[in-house]
C-alpha positions in Angstrom: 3.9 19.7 -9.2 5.6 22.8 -10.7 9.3 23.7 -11.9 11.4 23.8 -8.9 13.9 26.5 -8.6 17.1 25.2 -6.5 18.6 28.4 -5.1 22.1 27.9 -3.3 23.9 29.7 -0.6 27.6 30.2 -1.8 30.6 30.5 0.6 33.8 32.2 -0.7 37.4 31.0 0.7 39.8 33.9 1.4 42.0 32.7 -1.4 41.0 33.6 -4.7 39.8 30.5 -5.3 35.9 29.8 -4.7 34.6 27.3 -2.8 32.1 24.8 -3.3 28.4 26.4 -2.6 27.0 25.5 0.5 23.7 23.5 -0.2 20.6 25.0 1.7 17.5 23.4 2.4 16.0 23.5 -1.1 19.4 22.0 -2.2 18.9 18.8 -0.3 15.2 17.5 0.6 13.2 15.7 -2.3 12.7 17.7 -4.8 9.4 16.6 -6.1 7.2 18.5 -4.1 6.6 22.9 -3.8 8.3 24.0 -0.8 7.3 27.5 -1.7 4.8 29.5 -0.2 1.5 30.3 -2.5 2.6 28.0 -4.9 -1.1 26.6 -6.4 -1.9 23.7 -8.4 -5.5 23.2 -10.1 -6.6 19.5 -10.5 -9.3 17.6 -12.1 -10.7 14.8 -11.2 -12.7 12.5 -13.0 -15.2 10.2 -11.2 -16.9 7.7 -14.4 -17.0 9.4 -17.1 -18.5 12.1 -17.8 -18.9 13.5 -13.8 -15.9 15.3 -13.4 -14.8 18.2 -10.5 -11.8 20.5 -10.0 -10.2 21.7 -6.9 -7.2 23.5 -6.2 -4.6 23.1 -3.9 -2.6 25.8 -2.2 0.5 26.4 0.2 -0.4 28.3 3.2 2.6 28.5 5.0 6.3 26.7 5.8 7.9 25.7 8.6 11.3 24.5 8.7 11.9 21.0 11.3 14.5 19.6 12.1 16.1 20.2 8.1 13.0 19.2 6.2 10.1 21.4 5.6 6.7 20.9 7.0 4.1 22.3 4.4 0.4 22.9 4.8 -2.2 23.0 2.5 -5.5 24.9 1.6 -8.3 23.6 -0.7 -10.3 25.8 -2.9 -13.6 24.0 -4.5 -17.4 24.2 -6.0 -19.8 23.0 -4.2 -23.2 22.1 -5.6 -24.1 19.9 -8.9 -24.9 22.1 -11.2 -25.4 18.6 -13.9 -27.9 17.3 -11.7 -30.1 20.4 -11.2 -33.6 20.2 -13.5 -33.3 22.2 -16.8 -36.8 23.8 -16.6 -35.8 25.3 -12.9 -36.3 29.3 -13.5 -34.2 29.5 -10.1 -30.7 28.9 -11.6 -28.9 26.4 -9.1 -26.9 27.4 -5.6 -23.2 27.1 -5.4 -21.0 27.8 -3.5 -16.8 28.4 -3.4 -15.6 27.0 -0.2 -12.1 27.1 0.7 -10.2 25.7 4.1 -7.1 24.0 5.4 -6.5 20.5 4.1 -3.0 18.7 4.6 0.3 18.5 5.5 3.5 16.7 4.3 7.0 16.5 5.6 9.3 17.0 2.9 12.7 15.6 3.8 15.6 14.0 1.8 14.0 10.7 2.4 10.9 11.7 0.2 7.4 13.4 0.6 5.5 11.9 3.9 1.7 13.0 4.8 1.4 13.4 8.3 -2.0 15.2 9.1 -5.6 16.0 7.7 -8.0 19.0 8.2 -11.5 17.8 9.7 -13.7 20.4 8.4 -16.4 19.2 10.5 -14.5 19.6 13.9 -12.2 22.2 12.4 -9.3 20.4 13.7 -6.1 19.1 12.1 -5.7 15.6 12.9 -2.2 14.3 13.4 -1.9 10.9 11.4 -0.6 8.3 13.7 1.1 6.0 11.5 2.9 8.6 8.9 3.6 6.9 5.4 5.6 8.0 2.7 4.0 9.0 -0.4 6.7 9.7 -2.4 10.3 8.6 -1.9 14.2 9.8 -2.7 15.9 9.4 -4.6 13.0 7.6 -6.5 15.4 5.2 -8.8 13.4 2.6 -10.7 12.7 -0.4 -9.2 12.7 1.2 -6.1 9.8 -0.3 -3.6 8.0 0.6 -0.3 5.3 -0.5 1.6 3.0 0.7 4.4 0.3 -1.3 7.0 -2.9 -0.1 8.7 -3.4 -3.3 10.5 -6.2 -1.2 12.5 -8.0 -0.4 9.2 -6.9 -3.6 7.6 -4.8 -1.5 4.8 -1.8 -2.4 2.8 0.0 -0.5 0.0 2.8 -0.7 -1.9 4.7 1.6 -4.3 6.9 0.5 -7.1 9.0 3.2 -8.9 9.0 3.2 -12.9 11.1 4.2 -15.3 11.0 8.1 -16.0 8.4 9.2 -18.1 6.9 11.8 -20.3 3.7 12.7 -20.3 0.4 14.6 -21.4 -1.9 16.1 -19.5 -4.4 19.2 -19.8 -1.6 21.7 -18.3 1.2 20.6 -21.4 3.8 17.7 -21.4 6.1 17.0 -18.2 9.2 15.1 -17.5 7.7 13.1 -14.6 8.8 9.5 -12.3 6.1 7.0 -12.6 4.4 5.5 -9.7 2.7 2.1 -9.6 0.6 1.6 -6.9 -1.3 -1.7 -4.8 -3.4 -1.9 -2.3 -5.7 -4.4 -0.4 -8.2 -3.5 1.9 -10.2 -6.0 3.8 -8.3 -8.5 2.0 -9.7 -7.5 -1.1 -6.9 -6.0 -3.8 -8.0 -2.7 -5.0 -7.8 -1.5 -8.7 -4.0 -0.8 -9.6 -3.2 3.0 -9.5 -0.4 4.4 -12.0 0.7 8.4 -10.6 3.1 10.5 -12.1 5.3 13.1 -10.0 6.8 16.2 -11.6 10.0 18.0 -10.2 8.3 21.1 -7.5 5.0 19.8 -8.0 4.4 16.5 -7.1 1.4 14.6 -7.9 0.5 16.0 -11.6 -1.7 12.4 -12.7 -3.5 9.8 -11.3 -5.3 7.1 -13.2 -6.6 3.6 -12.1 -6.6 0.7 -14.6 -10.2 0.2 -14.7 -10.5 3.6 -16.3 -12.7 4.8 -13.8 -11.0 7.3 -11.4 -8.4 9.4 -12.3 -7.0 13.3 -12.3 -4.9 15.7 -13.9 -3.2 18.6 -13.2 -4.8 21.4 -15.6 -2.4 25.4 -14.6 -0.2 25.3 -11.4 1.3 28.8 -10.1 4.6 29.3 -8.5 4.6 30.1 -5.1 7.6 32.3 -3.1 10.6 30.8 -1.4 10.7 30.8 2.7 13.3 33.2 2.8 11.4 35.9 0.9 8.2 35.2 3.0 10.1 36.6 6.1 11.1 40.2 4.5 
């Protein structure tokens, strides 16, 4: 996701000599994901060419646990398909901006892990009860992980790449390369390539059919915890 500022704590010996800064919480848990509150990242997501929809995700609030950060998420989207609606319609077509609670992630020094989803039906957050990494760290290439829903009859597996640059609608970013597997049902699904920028996270998403894919198109930075609590 977005540029992550690193600010650092410094402690200062009673000699005149200075001493080596403290690292603080920003200093030492994965750094490819914002940990700041009201941070904002727009995404579009295509669906077979040329349907396409954009939704943007927001950071509601912070909590530090246990020296990672726990950070939830708010989702801002259209409702409505405009596309589909009949041209010769006088009444122009209803939609609708909804906008509600979504996820959270545990961001730690092991990496970014999902552990809970909003039910907008129940309006209840529902604890996951088999957390998985989604992004780990240090993320060297080469680097694998898997994860099993034997209930669901799920696997994945990540594979880091080699660093990357790429282009997407908001400009060109530095960004570690995902490659992605999964089987469901025993069936293997479509290969997924992501790419993860430094304080942003998730920035592309593409499968290698050409069929599903996203990109990040303006991301806002958000405020750091410690300014939150003046």
């Amino acid at each position: 996701m977005f540029p992550l500022i690193i600010f650092s704590t410094f402690a200062w010996a009673a000699t005149l000599a200075a001493a080596a800064p403290i690292p603080t919480a920003e200093d030492t848990i994965c750094p490819y994901y914002p940990t700041k509150v009201g941070a904002s990242k727009a995404v579009r997501f295509f669906e077979a060419e040329p349907n396409k929809h954009d939704k943007t995700y927001t950071v509601t609030a912070i909590e530090e646990k246990n020296g990672a950060k726990l950070v939830t998420l708010s989702t801002t989207y259209t409702t409505g398909h405009p596309f589909l609606v009949d041209p010769q319609r006088i009444t122009p077509p209803v939609l609708e901006v909804v906008t509600h609670p979504c996820d959270k992630y545990l961001v730690s020094k092991d990496g970014v892990m999902g552990i809970a989803n909003y039910d907008e039906s129940t309006k209840k957050w529902i604890e996951d009860d088999s957390p998985c990494y989604i992004f780990k760290w240090p993320a060297k290439p080469g680097t694998e992980w898997s994860y099993e829903n034997k209930a669901a009859k799920y696997k994945v597996k990540w594979t880091v790449g080699k660093p990357d640059r790429v282009k997407i609608l908001a400009g060109t970013f530095d960004a570690i390369r995902l490659h992605v597997r999964s089987n469901q049902n025993g069936r293997d699904l479509p290969p997924v390539t992501k790419w993860y920028a430094p304080g942003i996270g998730l920035i592309k998403s593409k499968d290698e059919e050409q069929e599903f894919g996203m990109e990040m198109f303006s991301f806002t930075e958000g405020k750091k915890l410690s300014d939150t609590k003046k």
